[in-house]
C-alpha positions in Angstrom: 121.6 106.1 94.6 121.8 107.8 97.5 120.2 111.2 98.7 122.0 114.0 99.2 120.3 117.0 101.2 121.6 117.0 104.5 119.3 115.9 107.3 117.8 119.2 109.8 117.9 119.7 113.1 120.7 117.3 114.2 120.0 116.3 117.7 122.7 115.4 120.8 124.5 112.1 119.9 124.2 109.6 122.2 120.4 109.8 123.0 117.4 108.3 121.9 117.4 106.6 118.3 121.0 107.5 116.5 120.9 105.2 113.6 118.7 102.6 111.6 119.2 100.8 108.6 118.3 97.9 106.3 120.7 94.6 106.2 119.8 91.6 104.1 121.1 88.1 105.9 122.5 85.8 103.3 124.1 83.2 105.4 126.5 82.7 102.4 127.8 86.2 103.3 129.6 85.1 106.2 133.2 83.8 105.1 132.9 81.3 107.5 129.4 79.8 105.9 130.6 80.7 102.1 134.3 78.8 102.3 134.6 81.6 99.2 131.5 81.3 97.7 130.9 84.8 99.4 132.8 86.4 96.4 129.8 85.9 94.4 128.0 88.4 96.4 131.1 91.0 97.0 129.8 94.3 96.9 126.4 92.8 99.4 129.6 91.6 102.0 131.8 94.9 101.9 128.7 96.7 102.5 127.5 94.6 105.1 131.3 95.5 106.6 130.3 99.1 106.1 127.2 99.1 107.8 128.9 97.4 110.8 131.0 99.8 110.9 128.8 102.9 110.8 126.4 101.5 113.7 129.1 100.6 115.6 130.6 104.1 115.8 127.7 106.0 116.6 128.6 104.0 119.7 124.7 102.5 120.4 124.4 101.0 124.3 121.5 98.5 122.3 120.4 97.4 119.1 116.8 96.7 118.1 116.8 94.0 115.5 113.2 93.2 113.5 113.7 89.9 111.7 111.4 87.9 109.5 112.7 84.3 110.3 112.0 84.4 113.9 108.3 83.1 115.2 105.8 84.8 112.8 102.4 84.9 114.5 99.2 85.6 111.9 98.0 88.7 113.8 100.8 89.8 115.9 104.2 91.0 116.4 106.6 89.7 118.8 109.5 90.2 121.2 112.1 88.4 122.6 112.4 89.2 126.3 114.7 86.0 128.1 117.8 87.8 129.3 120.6 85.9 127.2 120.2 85.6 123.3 122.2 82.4 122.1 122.8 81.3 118.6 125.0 79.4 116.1 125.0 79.1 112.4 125.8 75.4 112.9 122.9 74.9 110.5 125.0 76.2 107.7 127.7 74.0 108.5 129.4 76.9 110.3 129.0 75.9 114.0 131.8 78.0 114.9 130.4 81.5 114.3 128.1 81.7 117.6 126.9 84.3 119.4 126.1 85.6 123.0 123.9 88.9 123.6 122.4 90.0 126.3 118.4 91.1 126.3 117.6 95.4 127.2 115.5 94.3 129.9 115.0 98.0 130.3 113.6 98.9 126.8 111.8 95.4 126.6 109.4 97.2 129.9 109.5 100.2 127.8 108.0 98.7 125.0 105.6 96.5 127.3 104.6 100.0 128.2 104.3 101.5 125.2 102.8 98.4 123.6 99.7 98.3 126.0 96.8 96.7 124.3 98.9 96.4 121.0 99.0 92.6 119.1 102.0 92.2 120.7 103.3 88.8 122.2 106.6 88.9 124.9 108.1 85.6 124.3 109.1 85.1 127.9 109.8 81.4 129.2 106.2 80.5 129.2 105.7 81.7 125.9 108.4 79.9 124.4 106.8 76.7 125.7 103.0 78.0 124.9 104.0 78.3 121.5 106.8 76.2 120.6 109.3 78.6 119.8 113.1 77.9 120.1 114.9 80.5 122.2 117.5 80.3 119.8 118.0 83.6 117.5 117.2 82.7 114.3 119.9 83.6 110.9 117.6 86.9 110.0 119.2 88.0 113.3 122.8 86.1 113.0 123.9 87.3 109.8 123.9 91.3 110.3 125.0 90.5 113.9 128.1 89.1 112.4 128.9 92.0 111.2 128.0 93.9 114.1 129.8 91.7 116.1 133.0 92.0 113.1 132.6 95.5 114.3 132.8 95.7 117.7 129.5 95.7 118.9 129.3 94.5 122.6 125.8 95.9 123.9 122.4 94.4 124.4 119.9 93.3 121.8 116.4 93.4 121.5 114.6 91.4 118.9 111.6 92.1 117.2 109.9 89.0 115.4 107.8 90.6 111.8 103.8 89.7 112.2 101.8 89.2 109.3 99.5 92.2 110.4 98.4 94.9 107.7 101.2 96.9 106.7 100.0 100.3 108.2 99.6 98.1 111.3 103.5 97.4 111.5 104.2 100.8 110.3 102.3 101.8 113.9 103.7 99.5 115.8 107.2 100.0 114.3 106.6 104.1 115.6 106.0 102.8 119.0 109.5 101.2 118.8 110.5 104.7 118.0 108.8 106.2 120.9 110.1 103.5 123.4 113.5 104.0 122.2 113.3 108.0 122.6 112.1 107.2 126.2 115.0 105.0 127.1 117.0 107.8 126.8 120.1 106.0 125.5 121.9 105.7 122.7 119.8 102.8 120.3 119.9 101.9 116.5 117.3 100.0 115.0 117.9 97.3 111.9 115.7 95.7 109.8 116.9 92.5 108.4 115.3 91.4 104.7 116.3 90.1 101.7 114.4 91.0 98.7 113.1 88.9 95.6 113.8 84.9 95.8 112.6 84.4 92.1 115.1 86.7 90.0 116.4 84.2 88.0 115.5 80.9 86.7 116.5 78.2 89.6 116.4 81.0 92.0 114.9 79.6 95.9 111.4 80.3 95.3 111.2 79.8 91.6 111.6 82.4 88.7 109.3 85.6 88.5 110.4 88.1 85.6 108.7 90.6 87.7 111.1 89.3 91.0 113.8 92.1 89.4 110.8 94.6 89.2 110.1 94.1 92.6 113.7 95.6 93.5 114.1 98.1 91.4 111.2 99.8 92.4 112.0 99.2 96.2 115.2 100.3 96.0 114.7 103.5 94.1 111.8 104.4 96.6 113.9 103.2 99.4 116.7 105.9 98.3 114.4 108.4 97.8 112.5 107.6 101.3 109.2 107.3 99.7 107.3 106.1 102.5 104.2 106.1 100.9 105.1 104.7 97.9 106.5 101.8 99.5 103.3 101.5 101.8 101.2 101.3 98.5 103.0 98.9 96.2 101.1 96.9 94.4 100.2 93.7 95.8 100.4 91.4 92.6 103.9 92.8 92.7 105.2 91.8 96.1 103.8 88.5 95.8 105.6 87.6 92.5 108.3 88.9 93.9 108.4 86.2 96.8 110.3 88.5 99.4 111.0 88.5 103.3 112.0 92.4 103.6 109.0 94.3 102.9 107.3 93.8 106.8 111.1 94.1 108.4 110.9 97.6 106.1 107.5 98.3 107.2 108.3 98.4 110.9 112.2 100.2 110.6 109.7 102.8 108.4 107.3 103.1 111.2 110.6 104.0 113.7 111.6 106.6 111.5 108.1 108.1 111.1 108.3 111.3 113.4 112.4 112.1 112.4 114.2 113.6 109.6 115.8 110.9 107.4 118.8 111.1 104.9 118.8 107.3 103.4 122.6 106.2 101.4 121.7 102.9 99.5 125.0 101.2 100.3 124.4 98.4 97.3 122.1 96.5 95.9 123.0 93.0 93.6 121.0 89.7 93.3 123.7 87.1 92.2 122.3 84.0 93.4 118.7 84.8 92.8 118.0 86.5 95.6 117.9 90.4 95.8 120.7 92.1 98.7 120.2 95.9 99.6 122.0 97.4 102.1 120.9 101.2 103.3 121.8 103.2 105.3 119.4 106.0 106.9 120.9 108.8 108.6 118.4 110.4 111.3 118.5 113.6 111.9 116.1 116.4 114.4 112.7 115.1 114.9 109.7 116.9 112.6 106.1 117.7 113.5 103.8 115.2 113.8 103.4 112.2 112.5 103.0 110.9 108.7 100.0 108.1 110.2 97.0 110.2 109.3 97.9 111.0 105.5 98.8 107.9 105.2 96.2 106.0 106.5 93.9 108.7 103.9 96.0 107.9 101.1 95.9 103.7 101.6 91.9 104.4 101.5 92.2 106.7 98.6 94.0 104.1 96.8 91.3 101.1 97.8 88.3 103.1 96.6 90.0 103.8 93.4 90.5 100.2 92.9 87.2 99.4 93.6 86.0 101.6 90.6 88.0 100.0 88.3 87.1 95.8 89.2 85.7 93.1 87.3 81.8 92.2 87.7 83.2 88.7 89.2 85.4 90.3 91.3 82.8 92.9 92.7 80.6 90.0 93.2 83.0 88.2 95.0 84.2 90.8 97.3 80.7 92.1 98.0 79.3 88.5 99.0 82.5 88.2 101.4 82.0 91.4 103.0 78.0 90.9 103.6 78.8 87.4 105.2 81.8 88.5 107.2 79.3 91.3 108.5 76.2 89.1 108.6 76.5 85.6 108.9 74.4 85.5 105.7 74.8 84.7 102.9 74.1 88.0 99.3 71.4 87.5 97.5 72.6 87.6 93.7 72.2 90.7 92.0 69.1 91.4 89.8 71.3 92.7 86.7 74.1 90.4 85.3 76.1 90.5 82.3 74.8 88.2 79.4 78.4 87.0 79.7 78.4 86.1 82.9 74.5 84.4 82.5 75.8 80.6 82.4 76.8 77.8 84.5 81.2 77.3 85.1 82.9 75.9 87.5 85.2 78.7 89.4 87.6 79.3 91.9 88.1 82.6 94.0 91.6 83.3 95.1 91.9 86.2 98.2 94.8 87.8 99.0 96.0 89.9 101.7 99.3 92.6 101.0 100.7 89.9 98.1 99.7 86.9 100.6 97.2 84.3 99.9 94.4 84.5 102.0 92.3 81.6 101.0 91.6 80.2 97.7 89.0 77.4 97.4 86.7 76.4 94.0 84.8 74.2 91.9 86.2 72.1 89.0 82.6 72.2 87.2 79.6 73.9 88.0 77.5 73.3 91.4 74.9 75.8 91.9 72.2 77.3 89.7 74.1 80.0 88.1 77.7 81.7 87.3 77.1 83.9 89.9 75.7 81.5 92.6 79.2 79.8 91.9 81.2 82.6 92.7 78.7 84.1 95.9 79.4 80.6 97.3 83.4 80.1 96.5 84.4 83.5 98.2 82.9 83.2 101.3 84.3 79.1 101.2 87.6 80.9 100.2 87.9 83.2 102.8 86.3 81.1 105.6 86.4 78.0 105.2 90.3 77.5 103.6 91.9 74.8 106.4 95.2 76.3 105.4 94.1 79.8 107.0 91.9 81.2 109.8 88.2 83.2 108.9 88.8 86.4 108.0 87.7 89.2 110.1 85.8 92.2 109.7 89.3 94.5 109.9 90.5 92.9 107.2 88.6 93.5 105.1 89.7 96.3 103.5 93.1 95.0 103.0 92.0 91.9 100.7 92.6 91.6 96.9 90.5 88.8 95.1 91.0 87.2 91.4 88.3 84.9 89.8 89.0 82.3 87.9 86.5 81.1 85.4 87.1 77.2 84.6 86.2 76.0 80.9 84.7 72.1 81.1 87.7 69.9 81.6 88.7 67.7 78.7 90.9 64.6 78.8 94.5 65.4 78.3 98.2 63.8 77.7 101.3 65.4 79.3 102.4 65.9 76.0 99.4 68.5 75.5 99.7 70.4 78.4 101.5 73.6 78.8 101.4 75.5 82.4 101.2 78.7 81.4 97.8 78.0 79.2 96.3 75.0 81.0 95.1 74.0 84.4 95.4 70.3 84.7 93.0 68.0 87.0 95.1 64.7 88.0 92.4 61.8 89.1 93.9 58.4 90.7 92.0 55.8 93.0 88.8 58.4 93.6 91.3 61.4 94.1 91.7 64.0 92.8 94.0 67.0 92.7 94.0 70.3 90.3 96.0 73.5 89.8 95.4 76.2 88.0 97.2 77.8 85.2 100.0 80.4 84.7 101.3 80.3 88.1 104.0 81.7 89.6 106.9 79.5 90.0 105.3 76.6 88.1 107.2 76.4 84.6 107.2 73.0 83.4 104.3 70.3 82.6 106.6 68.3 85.3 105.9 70.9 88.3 102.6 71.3 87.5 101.8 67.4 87.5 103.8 66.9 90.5 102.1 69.7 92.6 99.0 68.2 91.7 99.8 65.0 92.7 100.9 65.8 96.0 97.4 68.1 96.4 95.6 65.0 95.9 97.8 62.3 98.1 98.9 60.6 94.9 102.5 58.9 94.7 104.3 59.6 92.1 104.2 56.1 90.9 100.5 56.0 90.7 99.4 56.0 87.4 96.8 58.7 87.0 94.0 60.0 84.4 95.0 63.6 83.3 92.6 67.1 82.2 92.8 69.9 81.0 91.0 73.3 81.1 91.3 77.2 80.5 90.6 79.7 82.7 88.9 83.3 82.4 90.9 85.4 84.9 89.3 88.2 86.4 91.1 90.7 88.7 
């Protein structure tokens, strides 16, 4: 799978970025965790050795490590800056495997530099307590340091913690990583740490999702051809089927290698306990001209205004009425033209999502305002501003937001025998509470998951006895 045109322009070894890569952290991986369960996932483990290995000859004074598990802040990035880096995987009943880095100092007031003005948080002392953060590393860090460690490795760290900022926005940030580590003027490799699908087969950690296996296959090719953009412009409904943790570490590691020639060896790639494992390689070669920012911020809005061609009338509706009260305060005025279709009274939810995230997602079992359009004016703005579960979105995001509209049918008393998750919603009602869920979701298989889910939605035990509907929906995208 891997490419084979050598990279151009080699540069000096020893300076500025030498090496980067992408390592998955299954804690099973480790021998010490996996007591031999780690055969299962051979090829993931020799690879992992291999990768070691690799990094650890180009003989790098300090690794930059970007991890999803660490503190994840909604609209930034962060760093670790305290000088020592402790951490165990006692919490995979392997206490023994520890580990003792010490923090660049010198490249964390590089980026500080760099980062100037940039959503980016230093978790110094204070920070840690401001925000509750552990100082230990977390096991997106552990597991690829193991084999780092396995290796030889005995420099300095410096961790990188993924934000849940637009993608383009890590891809930037991840390029002023780059540019910090080409003003260090030492030796540096960069690693992003990800795993890919949880949901590729049934009993997998985050469910089942036939399109988890999708996911990878199209990642992986892209990653081994370096498709940047391709990778930048997957589609949403995709990634959040897939229920991964790579895509933001791949994000920022793509951002480092933005201005450089890049050769990329997919080491391997398996999924044996449900969870997708790629290990790659990327050789980096002489730097190119420019940066790949530009085209690829035109592309992403290429992309968006095609989409908006092809939407739904609900789904126009409800992005336009978010948009005009993000930008307003207001609330839109229902167009004067609708659909006969649409010319009737439903209950409705709107669902918003943000790069294969949920946004917000708030609705009506039955209908509340005047009209079918009313409904859905009124449910995208609740949806996207009023969801406790998430702040108000912003003007600046707005053009990263997908929506879906679900049109409810009138609910109808129901058994458990009649249900079936994939074609009905069900409504559970106990004590003046009330808790639905909506149909054909992802991860939700059996008449048992769905009732339960809804259950614990409405604060219901699950010894209560409870009154039980049904409906369709009408999904709009």
């Amino acid at each position: 799978m891997a490419a084979t045109s050598p990279a151009s322009e080699k540069r000096s070894p020893g300076t500025g970025l030498i090496a980067a890569a992408l390592s998955p952290h299954p804690p099973i991986a480790v021998p010490e965790v996996g007591r031999g369960e780690e055969r299962g996932a051979r090829k993931t483990v020799e690879s992992l050795t291999a990768m070691g290995r690799r990094l650890v000859e180009g003989q790098p004074e300090t690794i930059v490590l970007i991890t999803p598990h660490g503190p994840a802040f909604a609209d930034a990035v962060s760093v670790r800056v305290h000088r020592r880096l402790y951490g165990d995987l006692s919490a995979f009943r392997a206490a023994e495997v520890s580990f003792d880095y010490e923090t660049d100092t010198e490249l964390v007031s590089t980026l500080k530099a760099v980062f100037a003005g940039d959503p980016v948080v230093f978790l110094d002392e204070g920070n840690l307590r401001r925000y509750r953060v552990s100082s230990d590393i977390d096991h997106g860090v552990m597991v690829p340091l193991y084999f780092l460690k396995k290796a030889g490795f005995t420099g300095k760290l410096v961790i990188v913690n993924i934000g849940f900022l637009p993608y383009l926005d890590l891809y930037a940030l991840g390029h002023k990583i780059g540019s910090a580590v080409g003003e260090s003027g030492k030796p540096v490799a960069v690693l992003a740490s990800g795993d890919l699908s949880h949901r590729l087969i049934p009993g997998a950690p985050a469910g089942y999702s036939p399109r988890g296996r999708e996911f990878d296959e199209t990642l992986v090719r892209h990653l081994a051809n370096f498709d940047v953009s391709s990778i930048l412009t997957m589609d949403s409904a995709l990634v959040e089927a897939a229920g991964e943790c790579g895509l933001r570490p791949i994000m920022m590691l793509l951002g480092v290698l933005d201005e450089f020639e890049v050769v990329p060896q997919v080491l391997s790639y398996e999924g044996p306990f449900g969870v997708g494992y790629c290990v790659t390689l990327f050789e980096v070669g002489g730097r190119k001209t420019g940066s790949k920012m530009d085209a690829l911020r035109r592309e992403l809005q290429s992309k968006r205004e095609e989409k908006r061609k092809k939407e739904s009338f609900p789904v126009r509706i409800a992005r336009e009425s978010l948009e005009h009260y993000v930008r307003t305060g207001q609330l839109m005025k229902p167009p004067e033209e609708v659909p006969e279709e649409f010319r009737r009274r439903a209950g409705v939810f709107v669902s918003i999502h943000k790069e294969g995230s949920l946004r917000g997602c708030i609705g009506t079992t039955g209908p509340v305002q005047d009209t079918l359009v009313q409904e859905i004016i009124h449910n995208a703005v609740e949806a996207g501003t009023r969801d406790p579960r998430f702040p108000p979105v912003t003007e600046d995001e707005l053009d990263y937001l997908d929506y879906s509209v679900d049109i409810l049918s009138p609910a109808e008393p129901a058994s458990e025998e009649s249900l079936d998750p994939k074609k009905y919603g069900v409504i559970v009602e106990a004590g003046g509470r009330r808790g639905l869920l909506l149909p054909d979701l992802e991860g939700v298989d059996t008449v048992e998951e769905q009732i339960s889910i809804a259950r614990r939605k409405a604060g219901i035990s699950p010894g209560e006895k409870v009154k039980i509907y049904r409906f369709t929906v009408t999904r709009y995208h």
